[in-house]
KOLLO-839447 format. One record per atom (N, C-alpha, C): residue in one letter; x, y, z. Coordinates in steps of 0.001 Angstrom, whole numbers, plus 500000, padded with zeros to 6 digits. Layout:
# residues N
AXYZ;...
This chain:
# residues 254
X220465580981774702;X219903582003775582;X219801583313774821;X218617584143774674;X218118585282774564;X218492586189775068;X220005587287775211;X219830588043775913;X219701589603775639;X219023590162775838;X218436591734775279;X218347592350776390;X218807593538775806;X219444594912776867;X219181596416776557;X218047596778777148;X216952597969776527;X217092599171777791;X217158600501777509;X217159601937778078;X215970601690777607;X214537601821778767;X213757602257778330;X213396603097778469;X214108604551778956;X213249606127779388;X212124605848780223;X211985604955781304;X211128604999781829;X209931604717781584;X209521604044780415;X208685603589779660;X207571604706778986;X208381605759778304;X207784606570778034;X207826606580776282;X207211606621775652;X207305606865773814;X207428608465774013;X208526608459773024;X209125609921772186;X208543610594771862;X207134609644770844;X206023610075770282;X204715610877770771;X204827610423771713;X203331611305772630;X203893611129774093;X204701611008774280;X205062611291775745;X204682610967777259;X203804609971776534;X203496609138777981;X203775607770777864;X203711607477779467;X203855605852780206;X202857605102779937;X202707604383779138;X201650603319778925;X201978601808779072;X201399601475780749;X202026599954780933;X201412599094780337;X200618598892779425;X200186598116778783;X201153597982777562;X201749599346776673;X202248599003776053;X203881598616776419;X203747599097777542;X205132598402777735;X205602597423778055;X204254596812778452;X204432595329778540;X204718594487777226;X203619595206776210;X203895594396775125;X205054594192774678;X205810595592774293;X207494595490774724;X207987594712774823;X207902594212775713;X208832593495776706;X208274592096776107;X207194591795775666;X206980590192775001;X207250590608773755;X207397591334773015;X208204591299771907;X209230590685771550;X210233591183772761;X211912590870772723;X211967589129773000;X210886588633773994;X211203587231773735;X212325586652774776;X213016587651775523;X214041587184776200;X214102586487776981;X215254585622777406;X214922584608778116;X215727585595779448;X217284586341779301;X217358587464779888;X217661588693779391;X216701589297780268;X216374590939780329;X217401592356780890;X218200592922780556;X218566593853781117;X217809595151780957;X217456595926782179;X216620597373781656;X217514598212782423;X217591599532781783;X218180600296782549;X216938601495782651;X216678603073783275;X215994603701783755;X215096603177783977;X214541602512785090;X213491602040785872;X212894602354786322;X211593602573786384;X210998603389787700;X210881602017788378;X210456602870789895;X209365601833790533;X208207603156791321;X207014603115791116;X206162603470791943;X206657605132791843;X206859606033790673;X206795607314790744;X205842607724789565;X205040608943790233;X204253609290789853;X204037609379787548;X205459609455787375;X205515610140786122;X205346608630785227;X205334607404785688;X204773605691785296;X203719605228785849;X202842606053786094;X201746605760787235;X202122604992788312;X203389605539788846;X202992604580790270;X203500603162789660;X203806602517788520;X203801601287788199;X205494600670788760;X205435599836789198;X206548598846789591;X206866598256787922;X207809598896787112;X207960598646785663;X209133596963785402;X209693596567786864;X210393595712787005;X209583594269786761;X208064594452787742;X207313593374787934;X206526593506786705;X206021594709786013;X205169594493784703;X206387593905783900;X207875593559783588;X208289593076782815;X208357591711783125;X208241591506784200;X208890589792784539;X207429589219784268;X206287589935784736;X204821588938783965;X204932589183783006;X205552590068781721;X205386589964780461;X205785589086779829;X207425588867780422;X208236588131779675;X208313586957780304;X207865586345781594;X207632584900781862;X208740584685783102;X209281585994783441;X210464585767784282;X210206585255785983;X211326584020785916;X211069583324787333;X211930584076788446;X212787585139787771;X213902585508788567;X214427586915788432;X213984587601789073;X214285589029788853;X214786589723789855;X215340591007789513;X215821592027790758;X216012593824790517;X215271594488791027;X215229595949790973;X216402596322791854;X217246597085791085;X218081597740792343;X218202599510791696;X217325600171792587;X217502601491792813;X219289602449792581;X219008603456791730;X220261604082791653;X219981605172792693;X218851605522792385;X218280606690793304;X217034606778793969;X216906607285795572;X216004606853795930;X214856608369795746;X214193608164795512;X213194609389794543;X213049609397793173;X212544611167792377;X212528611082791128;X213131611880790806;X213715611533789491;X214546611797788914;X214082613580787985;X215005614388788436;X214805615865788311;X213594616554789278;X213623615660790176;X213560616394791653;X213853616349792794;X213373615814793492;X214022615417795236;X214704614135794869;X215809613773795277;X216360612215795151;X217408612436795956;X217907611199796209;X218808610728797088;X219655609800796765;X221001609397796810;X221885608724796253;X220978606999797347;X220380605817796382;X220739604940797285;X221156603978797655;X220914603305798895;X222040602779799094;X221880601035799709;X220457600979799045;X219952599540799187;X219188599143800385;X219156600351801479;X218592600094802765;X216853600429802780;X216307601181801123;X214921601636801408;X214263600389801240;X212951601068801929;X211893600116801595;X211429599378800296;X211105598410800707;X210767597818799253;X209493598276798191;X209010599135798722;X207782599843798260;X208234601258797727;X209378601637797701;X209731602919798037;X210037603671796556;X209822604853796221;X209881605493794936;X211497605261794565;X211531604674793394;X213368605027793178;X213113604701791553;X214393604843791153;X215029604303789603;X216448603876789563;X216078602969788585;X218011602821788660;X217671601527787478;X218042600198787670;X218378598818786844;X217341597969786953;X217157597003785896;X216646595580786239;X217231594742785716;X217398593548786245;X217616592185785415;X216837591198785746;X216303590468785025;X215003589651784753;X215712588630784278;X215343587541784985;X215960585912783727;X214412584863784219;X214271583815782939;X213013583170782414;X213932581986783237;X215535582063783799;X216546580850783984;X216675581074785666;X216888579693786397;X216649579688787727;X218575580858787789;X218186581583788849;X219323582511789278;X219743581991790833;X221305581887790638;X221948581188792014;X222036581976792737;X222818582817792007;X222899583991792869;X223245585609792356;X223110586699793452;X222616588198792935;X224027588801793353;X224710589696793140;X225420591245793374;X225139592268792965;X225147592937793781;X225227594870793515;X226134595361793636;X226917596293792815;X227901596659792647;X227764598299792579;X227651599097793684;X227632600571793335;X229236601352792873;X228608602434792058;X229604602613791431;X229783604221791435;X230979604341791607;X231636606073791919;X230835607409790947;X230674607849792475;X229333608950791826;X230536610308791602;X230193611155790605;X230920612402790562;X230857613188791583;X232207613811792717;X232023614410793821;X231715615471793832;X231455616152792119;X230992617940792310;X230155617580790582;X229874618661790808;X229412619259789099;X230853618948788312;X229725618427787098;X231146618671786311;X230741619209784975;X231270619523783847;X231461620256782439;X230777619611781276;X229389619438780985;X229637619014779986;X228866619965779066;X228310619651777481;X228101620649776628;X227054619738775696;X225617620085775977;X224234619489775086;X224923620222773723;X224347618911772692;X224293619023771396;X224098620209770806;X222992621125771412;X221887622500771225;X223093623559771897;X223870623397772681;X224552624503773038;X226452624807772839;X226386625846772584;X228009626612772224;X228430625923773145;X228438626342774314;X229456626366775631;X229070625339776844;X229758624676777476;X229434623572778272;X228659624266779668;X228318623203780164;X227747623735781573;X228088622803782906;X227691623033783982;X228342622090784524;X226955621467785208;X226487620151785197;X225941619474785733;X225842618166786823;X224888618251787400;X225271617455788387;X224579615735787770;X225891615165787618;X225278612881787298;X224381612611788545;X223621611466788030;X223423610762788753;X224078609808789537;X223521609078790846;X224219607981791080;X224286606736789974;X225105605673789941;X225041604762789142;X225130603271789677;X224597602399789658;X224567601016789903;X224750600176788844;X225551598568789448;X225007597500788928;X224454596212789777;X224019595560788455;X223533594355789445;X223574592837788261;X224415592058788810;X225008590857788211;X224283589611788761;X223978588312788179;X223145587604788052;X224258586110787301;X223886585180788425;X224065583882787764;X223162583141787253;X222969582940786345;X221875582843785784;X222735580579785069;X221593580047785896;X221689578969785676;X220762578062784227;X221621578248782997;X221194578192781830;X221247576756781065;X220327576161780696;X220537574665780097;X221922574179779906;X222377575100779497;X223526575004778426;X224769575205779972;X224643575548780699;X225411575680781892;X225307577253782246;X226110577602783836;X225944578573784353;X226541579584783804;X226105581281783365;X226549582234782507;X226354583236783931;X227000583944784026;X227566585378784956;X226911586728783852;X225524587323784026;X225095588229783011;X225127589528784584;X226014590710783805;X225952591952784462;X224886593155783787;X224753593797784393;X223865594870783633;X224083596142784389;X224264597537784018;X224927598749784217;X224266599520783300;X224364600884784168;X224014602445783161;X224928603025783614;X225880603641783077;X227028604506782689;X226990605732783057;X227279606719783314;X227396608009783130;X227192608683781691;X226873609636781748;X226781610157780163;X228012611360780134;X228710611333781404;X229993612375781252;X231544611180780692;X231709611309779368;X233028610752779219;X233932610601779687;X234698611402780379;X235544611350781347;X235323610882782539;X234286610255782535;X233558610001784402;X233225608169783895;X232638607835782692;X232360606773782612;X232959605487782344;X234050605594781958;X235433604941781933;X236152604246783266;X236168605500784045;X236256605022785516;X234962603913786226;X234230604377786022;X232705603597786591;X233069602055785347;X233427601845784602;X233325600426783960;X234665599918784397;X235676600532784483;X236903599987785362;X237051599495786807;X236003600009787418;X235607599646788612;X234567598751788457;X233891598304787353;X232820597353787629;X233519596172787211;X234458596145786140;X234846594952785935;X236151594664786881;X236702595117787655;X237533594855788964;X236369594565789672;X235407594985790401;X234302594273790876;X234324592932790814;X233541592813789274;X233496591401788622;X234571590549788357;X235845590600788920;X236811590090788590;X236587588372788844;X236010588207790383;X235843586739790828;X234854586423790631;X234170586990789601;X232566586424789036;X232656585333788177;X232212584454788441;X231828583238787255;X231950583396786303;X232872582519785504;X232649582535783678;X232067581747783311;X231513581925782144;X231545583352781917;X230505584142781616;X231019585493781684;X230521586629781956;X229971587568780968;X228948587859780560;X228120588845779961;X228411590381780750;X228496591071779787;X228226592366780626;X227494593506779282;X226510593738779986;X225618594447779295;X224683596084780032;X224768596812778677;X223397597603779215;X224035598799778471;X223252600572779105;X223874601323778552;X224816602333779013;X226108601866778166;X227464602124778952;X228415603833778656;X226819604234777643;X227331605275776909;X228932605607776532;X228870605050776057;X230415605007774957;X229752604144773880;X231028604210772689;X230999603105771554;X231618602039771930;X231371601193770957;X232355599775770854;X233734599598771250;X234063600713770509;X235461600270770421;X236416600734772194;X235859601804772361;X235968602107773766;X235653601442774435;X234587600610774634;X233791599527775658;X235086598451775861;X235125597921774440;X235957596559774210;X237435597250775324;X238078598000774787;X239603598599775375;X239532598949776516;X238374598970777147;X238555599401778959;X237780598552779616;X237532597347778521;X237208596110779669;X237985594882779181;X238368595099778011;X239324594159777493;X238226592719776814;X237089593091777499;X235676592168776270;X235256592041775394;X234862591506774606;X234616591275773134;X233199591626773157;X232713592763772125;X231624592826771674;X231004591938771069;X229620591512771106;X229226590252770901;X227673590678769884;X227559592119769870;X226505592792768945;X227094594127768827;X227071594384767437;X227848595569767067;X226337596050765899;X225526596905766328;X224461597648765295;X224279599479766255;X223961599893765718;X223302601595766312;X222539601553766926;X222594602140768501;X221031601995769056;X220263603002769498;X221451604237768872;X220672605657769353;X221193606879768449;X220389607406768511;X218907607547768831;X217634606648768345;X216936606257769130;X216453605224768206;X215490606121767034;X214978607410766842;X214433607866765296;X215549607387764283;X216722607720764528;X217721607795763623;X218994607183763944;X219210605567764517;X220267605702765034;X221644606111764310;X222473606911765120;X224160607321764653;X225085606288765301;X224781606391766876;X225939605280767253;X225503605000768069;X226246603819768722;X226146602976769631;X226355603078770929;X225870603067772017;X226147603130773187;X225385601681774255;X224401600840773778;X224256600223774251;X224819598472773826;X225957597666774978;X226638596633774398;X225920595518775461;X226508594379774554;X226393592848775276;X227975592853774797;X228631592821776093;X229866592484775639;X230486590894776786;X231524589996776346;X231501588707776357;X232982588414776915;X233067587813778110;X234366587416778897;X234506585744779115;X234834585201778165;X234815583704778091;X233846583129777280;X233966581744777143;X233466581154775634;X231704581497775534;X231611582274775100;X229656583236774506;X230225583532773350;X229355583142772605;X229419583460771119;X228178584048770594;X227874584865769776;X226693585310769400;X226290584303768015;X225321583843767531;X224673583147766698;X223509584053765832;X223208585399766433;X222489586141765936;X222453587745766779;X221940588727766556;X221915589728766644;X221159590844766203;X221075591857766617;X219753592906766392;X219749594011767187;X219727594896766453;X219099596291767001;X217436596686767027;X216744596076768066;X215470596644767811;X214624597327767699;X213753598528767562;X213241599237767886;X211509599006768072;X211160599155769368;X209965599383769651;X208573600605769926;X207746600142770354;X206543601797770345;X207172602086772172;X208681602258772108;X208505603020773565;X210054603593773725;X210995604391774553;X212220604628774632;X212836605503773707;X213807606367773494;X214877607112772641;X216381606037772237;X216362604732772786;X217041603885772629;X216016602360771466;X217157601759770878;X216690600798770265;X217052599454771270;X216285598529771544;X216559597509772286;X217823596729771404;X218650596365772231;X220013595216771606;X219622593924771666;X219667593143770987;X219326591503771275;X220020590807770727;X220930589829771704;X221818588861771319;X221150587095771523;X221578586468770513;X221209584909770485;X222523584425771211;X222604583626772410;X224237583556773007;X224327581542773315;X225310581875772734;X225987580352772856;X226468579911773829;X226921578766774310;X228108578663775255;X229183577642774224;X230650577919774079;X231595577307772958;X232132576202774130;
């Protein structure tokens, strides 16, 4: 099984700054995956044309089994709303996808502890911190029924406040505690490796740089592995779209 786990900014290139669903489709048949994790999603806001970026990936990539779950219901750096799974299915939001090419038994959503105020943090470009307000954060986990037998693949976006995102993966894998093994857990968790591995107690299963993708320094996006998954291959990819490099793992069952 193929599994690759891409931030795509909304399907926007760095380079010229727009949404092009054509090329983001191509994207997405690039990677080849059999499953897909995406994190910043649109669906249906103006700044992706309106495009449902969940369904242009599952016709790209051949997927029989997919699921959008909204972090927020609106757009992102303007009107939004924390949500909470009750909008319409047509309805402007962003948040996750997971896509599998493999029949899926069954789905969870797992929302995850939003920061109750502003909190402190400090852009690269500036002296002194500021205090900003996170987003909400979701996941959404997938049994994904695979030749090779049934695999438990999670997928999550993190907080980008350190002190806030630690908590949000401690609570997802208590979540996932009675989830099927075994268990994949993937996406971008903003932290490194070595942090990922120690506050979920999982084995990294692709260890390369995936950001920035001009230049990557470090790592923040993992496939990390809770029972017999072995990786057979691995990759940091980079495509014509995102500030992230796509991750792609070849996964075994031992």
């Amino acid at each position: 099984m193929r599994l690759a786990t891409f931030n795509i900014l909304h399907g926007r290139s760095p380079v010229d700054g727009r949404v092009d669903v054509a090329r983001f489709a191509a994207a997405v048949g690039e990677l080849d995956a059999d499953v897909l994790a995406l994190q910043e999603v649109d669906r249906n806001l103006p700044r992706s044309a309106h495009a449902d970026l969940t369904a242009v990936a599952a016709e790209a990539m051949g997927a029989t089994d997919h699921r959008f779950v909204a972090a927020l219901d609106g757009s992102p750096g303007a009107t939004w709303t924390a949500a909470t799974g009750a909008e319409q299915p047509d309805s402007a939001g962003y948040g996750v996808a997971l896509l599998s090419r493999h029949p899926v038994a069954a789905w969870e959503v797992v929302r995850l502890p939003a920061l109750p105020a502003r909190g402190p943090w400090r852009w690269h470009d500036q002296p002194l911190p500021r205090l900003v307000r996170d987003e909400p954060r979701v996941a959404v986990a997938a049994q994904v029924e695979t030749p090779a037998g049934c695999v438990t693949v999670a997928n999550t976006h993190l907080s980008f406040l350190h002190y806030w995102n630690g908590r949000q993966l401690r609570q997802l894998v208590r979540a996932l505690r009675d989830a099927r093994r075994p268990l994949a857990l993937t996406g971008d968790l903003n932290m490194g490796p070595r942090r990922a591995e120690r506050t979920t107690g999982m084995a990294s299963l692709a260890v390369h740089r995936t950001f920035p993708a001009d230049r990557p320094e470090r790592q923040i996006d993992h496939v990390l592995a809770d029972g017999p998954l072995v990786a057979t291959a691995s990759e940091a990819r980079r495509l014509a779209l995102s500030d992230h490099l796509a991750l792609v793992a070849d996964l075994e069952l031992v």
